[in-house]
N, C-alpha and C positions, 0 to 999 in steps of 0.2 A: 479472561475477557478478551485476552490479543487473538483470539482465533475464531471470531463473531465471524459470519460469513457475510456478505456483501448484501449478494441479493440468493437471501436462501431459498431453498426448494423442497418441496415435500419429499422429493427422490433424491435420495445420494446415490449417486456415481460410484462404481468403485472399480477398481483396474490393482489386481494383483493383491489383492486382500488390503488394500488401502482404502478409505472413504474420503470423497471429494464432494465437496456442497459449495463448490463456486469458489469464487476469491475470497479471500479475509478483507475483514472492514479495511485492516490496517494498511494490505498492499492496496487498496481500492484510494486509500487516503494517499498513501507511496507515490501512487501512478497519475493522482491529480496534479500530486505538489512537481512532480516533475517535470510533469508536461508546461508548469507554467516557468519553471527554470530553464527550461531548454529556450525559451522567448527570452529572458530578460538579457541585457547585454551584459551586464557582470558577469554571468556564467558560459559568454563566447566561446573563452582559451576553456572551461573545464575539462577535464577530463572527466566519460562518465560513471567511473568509481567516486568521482566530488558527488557530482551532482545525485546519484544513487542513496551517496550515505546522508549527505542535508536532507533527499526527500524523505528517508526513513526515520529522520530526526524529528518531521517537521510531524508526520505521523503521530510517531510516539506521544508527543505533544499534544497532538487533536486525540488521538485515544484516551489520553491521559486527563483531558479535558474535560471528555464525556464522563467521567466515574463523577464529577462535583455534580 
């Protein structure tokens, strides 16, 4: 269920015998939670390997949320 795509497509993409159908929910969830980390001031000094591994944390979470 970690590889749900974002916003799916009838047409996958594919580039080198790989298949692409957008982003995953998960990074979709990743790239929200981070965008609001990079605003808050506790995460000023972070470095962004912090801030990358909380948002994929915070993910996991909302993914994990969704299965209840």
């Amino acid at each position: 269920m970690n590889n749900i795509p974002a916003f799916p497509l009838e047409i996958i993409y594919t580039q080198e015998n790989e298949k692409f159908n957008g982003m995953t929910l998960r990074d979709y969830f990743a790239a929200k939670a981070m965008q609001s980390m990079n605003s808050r001031p506790d995460y000023e000094d972070a470095c962004a390997m912090v801030i990358a591994e909380d948002a994929y944390a915070l993910a996991n979470a909302m993914m994990k949320a969704r299965e209840v």
